[in-house]
N, C-alpha and C positions, 0 to 999 in steps of 0.2 A: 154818664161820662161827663165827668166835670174839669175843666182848668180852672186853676190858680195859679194866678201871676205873683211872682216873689219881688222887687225893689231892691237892689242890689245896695249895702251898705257901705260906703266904700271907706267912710272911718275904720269898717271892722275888715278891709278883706285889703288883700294883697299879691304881689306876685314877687318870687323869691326866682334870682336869673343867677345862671351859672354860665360865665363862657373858660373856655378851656384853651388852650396854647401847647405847643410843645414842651416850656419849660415850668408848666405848672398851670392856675386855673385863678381866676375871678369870679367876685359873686358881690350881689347889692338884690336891691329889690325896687320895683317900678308899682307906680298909685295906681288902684283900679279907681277911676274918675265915677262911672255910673254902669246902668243896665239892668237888665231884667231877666229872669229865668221862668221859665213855666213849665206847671207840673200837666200832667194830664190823666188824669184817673191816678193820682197821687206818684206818677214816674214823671222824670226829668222828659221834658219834651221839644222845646227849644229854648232860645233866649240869645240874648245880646250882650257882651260885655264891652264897653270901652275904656281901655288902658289910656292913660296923660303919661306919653312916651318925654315929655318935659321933667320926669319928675323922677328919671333914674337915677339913682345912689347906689355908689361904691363903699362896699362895707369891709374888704379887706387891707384898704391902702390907707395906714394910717398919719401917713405926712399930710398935713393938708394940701402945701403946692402940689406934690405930687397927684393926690387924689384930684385938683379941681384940674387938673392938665386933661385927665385921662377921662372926666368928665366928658370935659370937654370938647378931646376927640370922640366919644363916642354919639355926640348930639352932633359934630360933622357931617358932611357928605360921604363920608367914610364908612359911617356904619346908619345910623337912625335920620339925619337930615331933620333934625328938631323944629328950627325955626319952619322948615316948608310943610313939616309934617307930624304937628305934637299930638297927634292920637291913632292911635291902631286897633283893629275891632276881631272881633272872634263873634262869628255869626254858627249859632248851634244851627244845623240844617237835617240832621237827624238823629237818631240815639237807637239803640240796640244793647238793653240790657243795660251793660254799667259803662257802654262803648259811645263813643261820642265823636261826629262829625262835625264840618261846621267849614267856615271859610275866615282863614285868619289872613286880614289885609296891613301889613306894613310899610309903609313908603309909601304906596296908594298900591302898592302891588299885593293881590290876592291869590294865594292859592289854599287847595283842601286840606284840611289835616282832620286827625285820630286819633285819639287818645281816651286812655279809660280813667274814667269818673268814678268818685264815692259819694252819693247824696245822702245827706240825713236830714228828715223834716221832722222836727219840733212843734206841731201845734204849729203857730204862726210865724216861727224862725225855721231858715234853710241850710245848711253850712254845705259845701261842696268842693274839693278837694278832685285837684288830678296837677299828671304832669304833662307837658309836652316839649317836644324835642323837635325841635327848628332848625330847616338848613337856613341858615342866614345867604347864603350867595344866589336864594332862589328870588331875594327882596332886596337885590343889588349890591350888597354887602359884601363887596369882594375884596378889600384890604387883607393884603399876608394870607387870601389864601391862596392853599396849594393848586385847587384848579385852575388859577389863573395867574398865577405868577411859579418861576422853577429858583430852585437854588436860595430857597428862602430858610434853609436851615433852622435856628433855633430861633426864628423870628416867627416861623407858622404859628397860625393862627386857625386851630380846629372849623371845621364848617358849621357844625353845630352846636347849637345852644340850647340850655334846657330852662324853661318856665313852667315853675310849682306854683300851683297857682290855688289861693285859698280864702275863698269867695264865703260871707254872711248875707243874708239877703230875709227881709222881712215883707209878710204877705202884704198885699195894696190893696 
């Protein structure tokens, strides 16, 4: 029974975010900063990922004003609160098959989440591929939503968001 620890690449790996709205949907992508993954007896067994929430980009607004606005609410107390809190973490806490736990903290707020994983190990390279789907108002993010505001018509702002997340990591 052996582990190997993987180095998480983070020139090579990424997270691709989709938020959705009533009248339609955004999407950009956020730096995976650093972290680790480990195997154990060659399956995925835990690890650590930390996201640089400072470093999300807006890929379908193609005005600049426009785009650096909305930037810039989203690094707000509104949605992520950047300055108080530029990193959020996904702690693997256990794995079952291609199934994946863990404790994703944003704001400083932690809760569990689920999501199914695809690992492929290369000799010394790891690539690893999933999605997950975040209620954002469980991480204080309650802007335009509908649980906590009425009569917000085509202004809502869905609760959940999705991060595809597609992680390179080379053995240490």
């Amino acid at each position: 029974m052996e582990d190997k620890n993987f180095e998480i690449v983070s020139t090579q790996s990424n997270i691709d975010w989709v938020g959705r709205k009533v009248t339609g949907a955004h999407h950009g992508t956020i730096a995976v900063k650093a972290g680790e993954l480990i195997l154990h007896d060659g399956k995925l067994a835990g690890g650590k990922i930390t996201v640089d929430i400072t470093s999300i980009k807006i890929l379908d607004i193609t005005d600049a004003a426009t785009n650096a606005q909305f930037a810039s609410h989203l690094a707000s107390a509104d949605f992520f609160s950047t300055e108080k809190y530029p990193e959020s973490t996904l702690e693997i806490t256990s794995v079952s098959g291609n199934y994946v736990e863990g404790n994703l903290t944003i704001t400083m707020t932690s809760f569990p989440v689920g999501f199914d994983v695809a690992v492929n190990v290369n000799g010394d390279h790891l690539t690893a591929t999933g999605k997950l789907v975040i209620d954002r108002t469980k991480y204080e993010m309650k802007f335009r939503s509908g649980n906590f505001f009425r009569d917000l018509g085509d202004t809502l702002i869905y609760n959940d968001f999705e991060l595809n997340m597609s992680i390179t990591a080379k053995a240490a």
